[in-house]
DRENLUMMAR-951465 format. One record per residue (C-alpha): residue number from 1; residue in one letter; y, x, z. Coordinates in pm, 1 decimal. Layout:
@nr: NUM	rest: A	c2: Y	c1: X	c3: Z
...
This chain:
@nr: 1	rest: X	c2: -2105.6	c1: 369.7	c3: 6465.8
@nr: 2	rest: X	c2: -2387.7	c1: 173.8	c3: 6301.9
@nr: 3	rest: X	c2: -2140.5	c1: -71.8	c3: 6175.2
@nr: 4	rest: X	c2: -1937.8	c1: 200.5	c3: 6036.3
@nr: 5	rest: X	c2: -2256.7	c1: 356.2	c3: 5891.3
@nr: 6	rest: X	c2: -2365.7	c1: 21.0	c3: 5716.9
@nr: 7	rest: X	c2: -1987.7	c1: -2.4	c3: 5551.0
@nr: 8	rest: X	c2: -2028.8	c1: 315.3	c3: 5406.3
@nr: 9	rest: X	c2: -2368.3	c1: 263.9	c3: 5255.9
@nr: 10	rest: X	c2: -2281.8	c1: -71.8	c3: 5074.3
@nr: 11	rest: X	c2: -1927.6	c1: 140.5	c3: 4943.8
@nr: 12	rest: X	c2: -2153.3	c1: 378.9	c3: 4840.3
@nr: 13	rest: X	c2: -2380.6	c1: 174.8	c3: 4649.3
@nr: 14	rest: X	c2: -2134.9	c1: -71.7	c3: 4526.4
@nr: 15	rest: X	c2: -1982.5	c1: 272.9	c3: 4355.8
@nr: 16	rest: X	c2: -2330.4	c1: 376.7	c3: 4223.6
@nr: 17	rest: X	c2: -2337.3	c1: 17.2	c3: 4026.7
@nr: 18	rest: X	c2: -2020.8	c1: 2.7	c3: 3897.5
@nr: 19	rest: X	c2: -2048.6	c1: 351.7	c3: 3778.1
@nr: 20	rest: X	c2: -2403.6	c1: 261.7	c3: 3621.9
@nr: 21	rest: X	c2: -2274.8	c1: -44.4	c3: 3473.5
@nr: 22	rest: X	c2: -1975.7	c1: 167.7	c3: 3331.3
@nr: 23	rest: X	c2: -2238.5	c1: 375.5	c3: 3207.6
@nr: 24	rest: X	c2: -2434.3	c1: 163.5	c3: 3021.3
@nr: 25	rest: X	c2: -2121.3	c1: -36.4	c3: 2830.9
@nr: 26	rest: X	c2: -2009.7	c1: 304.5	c3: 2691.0
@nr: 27	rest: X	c2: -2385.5	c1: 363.5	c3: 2568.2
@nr: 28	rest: X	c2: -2506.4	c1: 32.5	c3: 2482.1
@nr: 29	rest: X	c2: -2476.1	c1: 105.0	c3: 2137.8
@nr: 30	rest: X	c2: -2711.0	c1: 412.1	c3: 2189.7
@nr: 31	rest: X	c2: -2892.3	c1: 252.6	c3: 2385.5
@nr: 32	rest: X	c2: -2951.7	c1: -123.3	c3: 2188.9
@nr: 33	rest: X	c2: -3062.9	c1: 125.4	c3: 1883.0
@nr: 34	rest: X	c2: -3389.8	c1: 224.7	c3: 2075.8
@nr: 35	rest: X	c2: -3481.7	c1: -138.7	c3: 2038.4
@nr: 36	rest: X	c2: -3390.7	c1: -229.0	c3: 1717.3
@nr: 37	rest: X	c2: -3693.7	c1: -211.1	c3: 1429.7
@nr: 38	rest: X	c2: -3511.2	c1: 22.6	c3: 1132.3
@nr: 39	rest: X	c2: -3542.6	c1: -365.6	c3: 898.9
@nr: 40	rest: X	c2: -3311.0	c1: -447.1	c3: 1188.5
@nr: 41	rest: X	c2: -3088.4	c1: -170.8	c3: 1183.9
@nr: 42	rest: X	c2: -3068.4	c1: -165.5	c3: 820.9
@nr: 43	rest: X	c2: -2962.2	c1: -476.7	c3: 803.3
@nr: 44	rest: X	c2: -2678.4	c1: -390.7	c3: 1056.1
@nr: 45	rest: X	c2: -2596.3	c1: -114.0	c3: 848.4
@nr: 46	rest: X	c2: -2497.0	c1: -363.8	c3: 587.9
@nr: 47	rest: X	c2: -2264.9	c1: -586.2	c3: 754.7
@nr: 48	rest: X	c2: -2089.5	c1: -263.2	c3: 901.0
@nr: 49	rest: X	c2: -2062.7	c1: -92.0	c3: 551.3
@nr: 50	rest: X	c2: -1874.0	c1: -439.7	c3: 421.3
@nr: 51	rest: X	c2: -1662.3	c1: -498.9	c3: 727.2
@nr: 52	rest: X	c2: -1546.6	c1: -114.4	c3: 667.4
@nr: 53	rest: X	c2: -1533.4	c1: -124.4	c3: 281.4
@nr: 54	rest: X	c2: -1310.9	c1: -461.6	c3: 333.2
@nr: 55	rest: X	c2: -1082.6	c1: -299.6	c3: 649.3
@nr: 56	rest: X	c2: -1041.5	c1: 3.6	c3: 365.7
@nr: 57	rest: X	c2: -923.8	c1: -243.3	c3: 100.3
@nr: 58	rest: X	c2: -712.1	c1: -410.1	c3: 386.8
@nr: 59	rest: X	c2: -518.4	c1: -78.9	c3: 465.9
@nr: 60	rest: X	c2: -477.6	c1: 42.5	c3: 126.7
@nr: 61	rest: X	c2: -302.2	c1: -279.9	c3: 3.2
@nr: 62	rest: X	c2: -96.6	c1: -289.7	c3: 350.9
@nr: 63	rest: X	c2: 46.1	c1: 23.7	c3: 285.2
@nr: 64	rest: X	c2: 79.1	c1: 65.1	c3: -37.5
@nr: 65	rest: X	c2: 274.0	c1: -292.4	c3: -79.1
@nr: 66	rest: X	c2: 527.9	c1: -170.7	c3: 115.1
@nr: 67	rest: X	c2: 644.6	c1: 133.6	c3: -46.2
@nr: 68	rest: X	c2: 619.5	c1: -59.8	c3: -344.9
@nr: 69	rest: X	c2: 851.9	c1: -327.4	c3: -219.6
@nr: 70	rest: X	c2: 1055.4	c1: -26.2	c3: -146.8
@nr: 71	rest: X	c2: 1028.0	c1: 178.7	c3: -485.0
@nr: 72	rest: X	c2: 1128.2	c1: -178.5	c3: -648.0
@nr: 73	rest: X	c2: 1470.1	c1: -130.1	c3: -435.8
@nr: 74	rest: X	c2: 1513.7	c1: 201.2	c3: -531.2
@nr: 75	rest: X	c2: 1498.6	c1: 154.8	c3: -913.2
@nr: 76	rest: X	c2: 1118.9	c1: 280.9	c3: -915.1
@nr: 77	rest: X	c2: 1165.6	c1: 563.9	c3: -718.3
@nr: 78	rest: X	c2: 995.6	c1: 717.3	c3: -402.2
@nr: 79	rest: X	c2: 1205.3	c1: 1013.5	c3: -355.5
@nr: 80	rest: X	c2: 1569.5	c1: 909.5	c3: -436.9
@nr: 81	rest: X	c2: 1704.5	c1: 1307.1	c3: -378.3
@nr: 82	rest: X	c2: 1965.3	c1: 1433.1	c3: -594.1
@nr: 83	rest: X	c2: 2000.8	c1: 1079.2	c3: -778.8
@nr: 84	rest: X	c2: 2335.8	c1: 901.7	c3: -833.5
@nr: 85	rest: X	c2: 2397.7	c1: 576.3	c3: -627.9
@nr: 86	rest: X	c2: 2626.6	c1: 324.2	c3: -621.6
@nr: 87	rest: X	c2: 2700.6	c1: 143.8	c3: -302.6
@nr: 88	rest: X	c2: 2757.5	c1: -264.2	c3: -295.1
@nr: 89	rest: X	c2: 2722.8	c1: -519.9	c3: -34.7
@nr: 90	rest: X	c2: 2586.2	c1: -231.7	c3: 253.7
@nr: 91	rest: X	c2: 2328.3	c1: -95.5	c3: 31.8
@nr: 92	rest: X	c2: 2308.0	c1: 200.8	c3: -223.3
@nr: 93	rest: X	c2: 2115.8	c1: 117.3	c3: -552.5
@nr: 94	rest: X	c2: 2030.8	c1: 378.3	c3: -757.3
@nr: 95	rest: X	c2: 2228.1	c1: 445.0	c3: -1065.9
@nr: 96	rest: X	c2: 1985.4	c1: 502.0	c3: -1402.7
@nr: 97	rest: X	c2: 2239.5	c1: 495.1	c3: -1691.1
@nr: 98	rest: X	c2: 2551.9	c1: 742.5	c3: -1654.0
@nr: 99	rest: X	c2: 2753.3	c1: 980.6	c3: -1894.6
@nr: 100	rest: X	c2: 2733.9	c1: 1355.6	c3: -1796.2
@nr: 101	rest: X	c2: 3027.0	c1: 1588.5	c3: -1851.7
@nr: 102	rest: X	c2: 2967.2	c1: 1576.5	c3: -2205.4
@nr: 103	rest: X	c2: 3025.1	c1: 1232.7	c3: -2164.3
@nr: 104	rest: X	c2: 2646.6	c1: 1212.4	c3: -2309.2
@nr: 105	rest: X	c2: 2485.6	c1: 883.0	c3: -2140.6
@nr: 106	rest: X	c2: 2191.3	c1: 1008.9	c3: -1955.4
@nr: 107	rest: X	c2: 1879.7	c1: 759.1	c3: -1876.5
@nr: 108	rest: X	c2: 1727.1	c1: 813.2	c3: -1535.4
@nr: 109	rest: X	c2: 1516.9	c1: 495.3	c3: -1516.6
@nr: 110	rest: X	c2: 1114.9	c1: 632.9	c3: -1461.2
@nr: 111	rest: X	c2: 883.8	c1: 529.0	c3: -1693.3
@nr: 112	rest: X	c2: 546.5	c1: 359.6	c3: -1551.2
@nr: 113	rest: X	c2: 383.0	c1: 696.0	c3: -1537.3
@nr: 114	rest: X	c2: 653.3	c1: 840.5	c3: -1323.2
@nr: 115	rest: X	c2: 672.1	c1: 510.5	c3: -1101.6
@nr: 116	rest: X	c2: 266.6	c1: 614.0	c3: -1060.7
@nr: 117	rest: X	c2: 363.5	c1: 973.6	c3: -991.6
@nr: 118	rest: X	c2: 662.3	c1: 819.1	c3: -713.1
@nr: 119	rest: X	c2: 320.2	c1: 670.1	c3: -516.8
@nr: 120	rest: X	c2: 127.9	c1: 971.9	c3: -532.1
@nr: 121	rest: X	c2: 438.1	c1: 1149.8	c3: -387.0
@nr: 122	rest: X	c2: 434.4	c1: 913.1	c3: -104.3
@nr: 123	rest: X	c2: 3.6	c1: 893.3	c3: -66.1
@nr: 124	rest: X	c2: 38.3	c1: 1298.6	c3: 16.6
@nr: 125	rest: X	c2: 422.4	c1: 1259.9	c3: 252.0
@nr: 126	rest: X	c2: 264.4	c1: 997.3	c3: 452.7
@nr: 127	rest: X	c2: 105.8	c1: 734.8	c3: 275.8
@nr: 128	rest: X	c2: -275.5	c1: 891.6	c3: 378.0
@nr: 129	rest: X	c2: -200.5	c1: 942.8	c3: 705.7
@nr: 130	rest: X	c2: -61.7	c1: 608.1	c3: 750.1
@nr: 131	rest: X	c2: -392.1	c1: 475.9	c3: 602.9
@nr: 132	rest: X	c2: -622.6	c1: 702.6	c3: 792.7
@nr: 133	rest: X	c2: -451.1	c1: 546.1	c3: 1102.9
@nr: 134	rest: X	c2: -525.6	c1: 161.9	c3: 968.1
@nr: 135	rest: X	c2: -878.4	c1: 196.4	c3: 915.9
@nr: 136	rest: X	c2: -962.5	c1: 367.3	c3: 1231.2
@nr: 137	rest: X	c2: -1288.1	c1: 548.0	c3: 1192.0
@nr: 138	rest: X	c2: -1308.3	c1: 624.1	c3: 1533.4
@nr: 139	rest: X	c2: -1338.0	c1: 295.7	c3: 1598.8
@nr: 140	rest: X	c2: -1705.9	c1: 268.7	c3: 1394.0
@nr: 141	rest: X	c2: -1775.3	c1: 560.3	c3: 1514.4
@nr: 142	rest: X	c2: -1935.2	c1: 416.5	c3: 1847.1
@nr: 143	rest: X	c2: -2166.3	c1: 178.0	c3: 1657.5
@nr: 144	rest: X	c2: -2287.2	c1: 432.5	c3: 1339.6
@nr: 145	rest: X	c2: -2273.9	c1: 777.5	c3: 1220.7
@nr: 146	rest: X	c2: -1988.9	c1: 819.5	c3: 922.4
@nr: 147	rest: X	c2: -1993.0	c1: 1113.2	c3: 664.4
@nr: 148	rest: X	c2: -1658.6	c1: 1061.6	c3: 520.7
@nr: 149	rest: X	c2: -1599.8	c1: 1233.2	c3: 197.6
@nr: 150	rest: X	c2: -1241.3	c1: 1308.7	c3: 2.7
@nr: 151	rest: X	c2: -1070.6	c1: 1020.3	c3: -76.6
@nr: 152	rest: X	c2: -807.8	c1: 1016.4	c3: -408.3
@nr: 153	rest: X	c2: -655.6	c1: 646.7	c3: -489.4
@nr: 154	rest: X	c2: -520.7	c1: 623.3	c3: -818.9
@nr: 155	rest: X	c2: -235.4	c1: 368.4	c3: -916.4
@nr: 156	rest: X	c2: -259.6	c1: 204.9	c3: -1243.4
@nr: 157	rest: X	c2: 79.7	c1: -18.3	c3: -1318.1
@nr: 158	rest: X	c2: 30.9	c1: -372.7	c3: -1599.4
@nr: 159	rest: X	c2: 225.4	c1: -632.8	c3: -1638.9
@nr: 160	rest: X	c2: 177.2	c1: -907.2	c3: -1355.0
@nr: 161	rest: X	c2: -58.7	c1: -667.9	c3: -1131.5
@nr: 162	rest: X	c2: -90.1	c1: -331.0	c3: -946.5
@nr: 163	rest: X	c2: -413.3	c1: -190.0	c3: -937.2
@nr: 164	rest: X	c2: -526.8	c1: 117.7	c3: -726.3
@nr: 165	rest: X	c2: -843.9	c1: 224.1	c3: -779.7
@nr: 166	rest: X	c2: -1011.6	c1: 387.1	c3: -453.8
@nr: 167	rest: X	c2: -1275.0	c1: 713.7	c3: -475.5
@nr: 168	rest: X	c2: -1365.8	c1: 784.1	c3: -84.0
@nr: 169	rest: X	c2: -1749.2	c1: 755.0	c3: -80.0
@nr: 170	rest: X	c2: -1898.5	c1: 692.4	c3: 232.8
@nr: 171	rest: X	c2: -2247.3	c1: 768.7	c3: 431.5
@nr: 172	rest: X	c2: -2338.1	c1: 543.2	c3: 710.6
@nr: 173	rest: X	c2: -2617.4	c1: 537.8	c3: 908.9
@nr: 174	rest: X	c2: -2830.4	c1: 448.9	c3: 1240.2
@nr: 175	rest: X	c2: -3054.3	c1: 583.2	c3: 1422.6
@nr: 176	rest: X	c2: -3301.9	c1: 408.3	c3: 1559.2
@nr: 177	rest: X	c2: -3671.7	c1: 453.3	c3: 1734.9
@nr: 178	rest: X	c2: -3808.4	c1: 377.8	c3: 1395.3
@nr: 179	rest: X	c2: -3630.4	c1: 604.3	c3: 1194.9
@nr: 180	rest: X	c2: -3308.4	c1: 617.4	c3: 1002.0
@nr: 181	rest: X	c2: -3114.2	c1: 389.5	c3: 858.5
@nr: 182	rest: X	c2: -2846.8	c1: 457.7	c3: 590.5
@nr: 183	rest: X	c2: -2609.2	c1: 303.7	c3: 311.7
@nr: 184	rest: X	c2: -2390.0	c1: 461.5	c3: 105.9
@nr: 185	rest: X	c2: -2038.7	c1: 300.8	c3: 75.1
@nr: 186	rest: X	c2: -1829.6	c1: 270.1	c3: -262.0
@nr: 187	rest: X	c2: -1509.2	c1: 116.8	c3: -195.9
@nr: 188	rest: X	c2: -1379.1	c1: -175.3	c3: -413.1
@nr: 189	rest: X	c2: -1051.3	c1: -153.4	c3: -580.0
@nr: 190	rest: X	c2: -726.2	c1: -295.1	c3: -402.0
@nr: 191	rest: X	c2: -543.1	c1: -572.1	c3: -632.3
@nr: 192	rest: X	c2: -155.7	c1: -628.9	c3: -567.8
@nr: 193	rest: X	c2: 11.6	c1: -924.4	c3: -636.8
@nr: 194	rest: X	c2: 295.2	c1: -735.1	c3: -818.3
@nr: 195	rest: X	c2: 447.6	c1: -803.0	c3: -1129.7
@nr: 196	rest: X	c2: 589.7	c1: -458.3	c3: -1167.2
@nr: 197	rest: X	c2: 521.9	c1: -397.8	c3: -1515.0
@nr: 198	rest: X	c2: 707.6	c1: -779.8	c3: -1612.4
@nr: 199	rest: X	c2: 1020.2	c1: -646.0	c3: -1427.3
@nr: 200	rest: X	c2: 1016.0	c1: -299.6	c3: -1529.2
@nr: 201	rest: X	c2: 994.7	c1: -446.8	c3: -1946.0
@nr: 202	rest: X	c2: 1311.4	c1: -616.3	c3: -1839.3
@nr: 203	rest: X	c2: 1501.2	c1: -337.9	c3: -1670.6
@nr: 204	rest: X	c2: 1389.3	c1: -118.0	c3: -1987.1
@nr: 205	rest: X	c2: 1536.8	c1: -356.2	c3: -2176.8
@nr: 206	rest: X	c2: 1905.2	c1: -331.9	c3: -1973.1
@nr: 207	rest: X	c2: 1864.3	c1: 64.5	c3: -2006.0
@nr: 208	rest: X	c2: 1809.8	c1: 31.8	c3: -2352.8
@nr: 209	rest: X	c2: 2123.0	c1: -155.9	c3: -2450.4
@nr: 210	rest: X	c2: 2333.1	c1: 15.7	c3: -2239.2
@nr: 211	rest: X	c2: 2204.9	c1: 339.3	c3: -2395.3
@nr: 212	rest: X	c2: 2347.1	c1: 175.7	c3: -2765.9
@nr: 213	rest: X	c2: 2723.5	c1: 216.6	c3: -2797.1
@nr: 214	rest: X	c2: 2929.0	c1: -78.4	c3: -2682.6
@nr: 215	rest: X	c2: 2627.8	c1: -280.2	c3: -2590.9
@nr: 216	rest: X	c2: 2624.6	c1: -502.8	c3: -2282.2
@nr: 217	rest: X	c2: 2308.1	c1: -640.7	c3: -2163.1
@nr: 218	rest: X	c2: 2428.0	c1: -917.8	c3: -1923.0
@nr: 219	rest: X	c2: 2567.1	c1: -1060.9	c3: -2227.6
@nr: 220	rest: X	c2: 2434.4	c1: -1214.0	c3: -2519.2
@nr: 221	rest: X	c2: 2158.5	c1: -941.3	c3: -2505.2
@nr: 222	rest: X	c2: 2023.2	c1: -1087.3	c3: -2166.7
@nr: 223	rest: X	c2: 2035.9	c1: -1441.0	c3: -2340.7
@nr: 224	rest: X	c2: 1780.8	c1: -1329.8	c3: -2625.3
@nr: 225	rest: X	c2: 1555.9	c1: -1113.8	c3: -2376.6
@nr: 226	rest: X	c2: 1490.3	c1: -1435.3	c3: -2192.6
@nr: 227	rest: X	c2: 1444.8	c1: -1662.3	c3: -2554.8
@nr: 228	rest: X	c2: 1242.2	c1: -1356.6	c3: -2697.6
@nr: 229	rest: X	c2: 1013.1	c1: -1288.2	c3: -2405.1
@nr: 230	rest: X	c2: 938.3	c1: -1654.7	c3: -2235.7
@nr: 231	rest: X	c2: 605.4	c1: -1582.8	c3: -2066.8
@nr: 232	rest: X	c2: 744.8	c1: -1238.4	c3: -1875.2
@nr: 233	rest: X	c2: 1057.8	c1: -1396.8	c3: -1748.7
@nr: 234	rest: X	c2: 962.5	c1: -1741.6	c3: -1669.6
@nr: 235	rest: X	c2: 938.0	c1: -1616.3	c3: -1317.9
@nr: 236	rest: X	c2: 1195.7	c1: -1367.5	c3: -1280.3
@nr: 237	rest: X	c2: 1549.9	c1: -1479.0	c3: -1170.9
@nr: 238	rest: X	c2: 1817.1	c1: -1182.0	c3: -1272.8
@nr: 239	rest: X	c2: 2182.5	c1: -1110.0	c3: -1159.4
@nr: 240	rest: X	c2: 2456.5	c1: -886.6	c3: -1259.5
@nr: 241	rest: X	c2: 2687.4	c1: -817.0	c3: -1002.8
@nr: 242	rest: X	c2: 3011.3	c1: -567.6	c3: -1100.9
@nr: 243	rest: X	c2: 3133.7	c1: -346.9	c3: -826.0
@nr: 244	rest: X	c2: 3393.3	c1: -204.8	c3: -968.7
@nr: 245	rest: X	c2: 3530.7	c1: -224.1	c3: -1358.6
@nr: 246	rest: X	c2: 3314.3	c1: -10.0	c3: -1496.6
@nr: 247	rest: X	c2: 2960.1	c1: -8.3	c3: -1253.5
@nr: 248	rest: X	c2: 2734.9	c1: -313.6	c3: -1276.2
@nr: 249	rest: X	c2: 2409.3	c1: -358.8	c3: -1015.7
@nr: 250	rest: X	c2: 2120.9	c1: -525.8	c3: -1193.1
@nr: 251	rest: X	c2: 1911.3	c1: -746.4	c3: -934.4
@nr: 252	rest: X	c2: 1599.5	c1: -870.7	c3: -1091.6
@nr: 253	rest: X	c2: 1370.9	c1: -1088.8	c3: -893.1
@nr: 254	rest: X	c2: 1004.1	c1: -1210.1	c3: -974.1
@nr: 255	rest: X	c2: 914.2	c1: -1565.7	c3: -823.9
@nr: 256	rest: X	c2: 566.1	c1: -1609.1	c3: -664.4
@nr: 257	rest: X	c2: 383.0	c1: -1777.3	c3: -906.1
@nr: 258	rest: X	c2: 5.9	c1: -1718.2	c3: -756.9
@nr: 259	rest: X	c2: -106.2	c1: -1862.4	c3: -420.9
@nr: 260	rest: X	c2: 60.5	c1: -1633.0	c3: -171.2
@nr: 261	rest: X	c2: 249.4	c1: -1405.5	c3: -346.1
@nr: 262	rest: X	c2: 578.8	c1: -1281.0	c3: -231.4
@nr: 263	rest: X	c2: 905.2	c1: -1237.4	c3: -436.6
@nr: 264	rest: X	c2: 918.2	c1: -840.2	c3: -565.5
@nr: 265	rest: X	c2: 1250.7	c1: -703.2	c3: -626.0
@nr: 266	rest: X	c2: 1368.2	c1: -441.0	c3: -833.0
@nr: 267	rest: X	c2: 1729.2	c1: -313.8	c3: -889.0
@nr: 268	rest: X	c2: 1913.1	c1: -80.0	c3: -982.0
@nr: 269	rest: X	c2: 2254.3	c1: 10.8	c3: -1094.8
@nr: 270	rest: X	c2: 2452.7	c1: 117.1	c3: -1437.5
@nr: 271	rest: X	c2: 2827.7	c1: 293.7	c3: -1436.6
@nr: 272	rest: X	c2: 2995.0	c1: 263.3	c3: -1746.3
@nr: 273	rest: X	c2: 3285.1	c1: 505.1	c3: -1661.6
């Protein structure tokens, strides 16, 4: 019975330890504060405020270069509903230039703005949520206090860049024995690699051509857009496939020309019928 007594003691105490030690690893944090000086914990503040300023950067560009790669498919377009397609080689491409029942040709390729509208379309579907689930606030949560306020990212489309400028101020802070310390986060703006401006000045060019009567752009017309405009298609390859006699798909393609960057695509389709 002693024996039996002794076994249970030592259980119980090796429980009380582990549950201690559990204890204090889920309130270190809390507890490590008490000790810092607030010079210390300011300084902590800082490195926190620029590891989550540079995860918010991170997130933004993750998600936002990959409904760009898909827009570029899609002919600039988020939200392809109720637009003509034309189907080659097991995928539909978006048709911009067609003739109504008029036979009027009609021009659906979006302009910059609209390509800027297309990603704020997608920010309020599910681009936000997907980057409120990247940068994890939770996860900062342990180590400071966050006062997150309403964040708005605005796209801005040039030439050989996409630039979306980020407005979600942030209050961070720590308490310590000492007092509190705090920081107040602005977020940088989130550069893209994408030449989406170069390839849409191309594709504007196609639309416009095809919009003149009896004008073919992967003719002679795509011979002078390359002589005329050397520096914006020096690094875009383009093809013109036909599908059928009277529907063409335009695949334009820039090159990386910057360390890292990946090829960008953007197609799209024309039915002369």
């Amino acid at each position: 019975m002693a024996r039996k007594g002794q076994v249970t003691l030592f259980i119980i105490v090796a429980i009380v330890v582990v549950a201690v030690a559990v204890i204090v690893a889920l309130l270190w944090p809390q507890i490590s504060s008490m000790f810092m000086t607030k010079q210390q914990a300011q300084s902590y503040i800082s490195t926190q405020a620029e590891e989550l300023r540079s995860r918010v950067d991170f997130c933004v560009g993750q998600v936002s270069e990959s409904v760009f790669v898909k827009m570029g498919l899609n002919a600039g377009y988020y939200d392809t509903t109720g637009l003509t397609k034309a189907y080659y080689a097991g995928n539909d491409f978006v048709v911009v230039v067609f003739k109504n029942a008029a036979n009027q040709k009609i021009n659906k390729l979006p302009g910059l703005g609209q390509i800027e509208n297309q990603y704020l379309i997608f920010l309020k579907l599910e681009g936000n949520q997907a980057i409120d689930k990247c940068v994890n606030l939770d996860s900062f949560k342990g180590k400071i206090s966050i006062e997150a306020g309403e964040r708005k990212i605005t796209p801005m489309i040039y030439q050989d860049s996409v630039v979306l400028k980020v407005d979600w101020p942030m209050k961070i802070s720590k308490q310590v024995a000492q007092g509190n310390a705090e920081a107040t986060i602005n977020q940088r703006d989130t550069l893209l690699e994408i030449p989406l401006g170069n390839l849409w000045l191309t594709a504007n060019s196609v639309v416009d051509c095809e919009l003149r009567k009896d004008c073919k752009f992967e003719g002679i017309k795509w011979d002078e857009e390359t002589w005329n405009n050397p520096f914006r298609l020096q690094y875009i390859t383009k093809e013109a496939r036909t599908i059928e006699e009277n529907k063409i798909v335009f695949l334009l393609q820039s090159q990386g020309y910057r360390p890292d960057e990946k090829p960008f695509s953007f197609n799209f389709a024309i039915d002369r019928s």
